[in-house]
N, C-alpha and C positions, 0 to 999 in steps of 0.2 A: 583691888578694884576701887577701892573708896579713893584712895591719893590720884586715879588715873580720870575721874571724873570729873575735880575740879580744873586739871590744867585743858582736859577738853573744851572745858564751857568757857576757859578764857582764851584758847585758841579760836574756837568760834567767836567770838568776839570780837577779837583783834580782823580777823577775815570780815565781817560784816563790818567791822568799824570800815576797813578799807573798799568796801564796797560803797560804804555813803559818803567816803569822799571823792568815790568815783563819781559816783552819780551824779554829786553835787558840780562836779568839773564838768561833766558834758550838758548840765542843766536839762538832767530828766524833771519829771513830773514830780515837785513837793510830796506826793501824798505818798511816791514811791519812797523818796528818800525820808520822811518822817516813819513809814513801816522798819524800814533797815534802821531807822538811829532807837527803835523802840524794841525790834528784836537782839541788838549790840548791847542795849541795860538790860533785858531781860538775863541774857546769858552771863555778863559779867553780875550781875546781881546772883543768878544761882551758882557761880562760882565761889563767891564770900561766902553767900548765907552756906554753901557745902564747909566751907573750913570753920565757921563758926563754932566754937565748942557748942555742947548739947547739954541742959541741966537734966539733972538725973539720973 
């Protein structure tokens, strides 16, 4: 389970990333495409900090 977590949260990632380049092609609403490019760091951020070793 542990190894199958991180490639999820960078698969979601990559799909939102491509979501806010969608978005930004058909020139939706800013605040839309600022929430997609904020949930794209979020997910790829808890991807890293998942593969991060742990002290202790």
């Amino acid at each position: 389970m542990s190894a199958v977590l991180p490639v999820a949260l960078f698969a979601l990632a990559g799909v939102l990333a491509g979501g806010v380049w969608s978005t930004l092609r058909q020139g939706a609403p800013k605040v839309l495409t600022g929430l997609l490019a904020v949930l794209t760091l979020l997910a790829a951020a808890g991807g890293v900090l998942w593969l991060m070793p742990q002290d202790g």
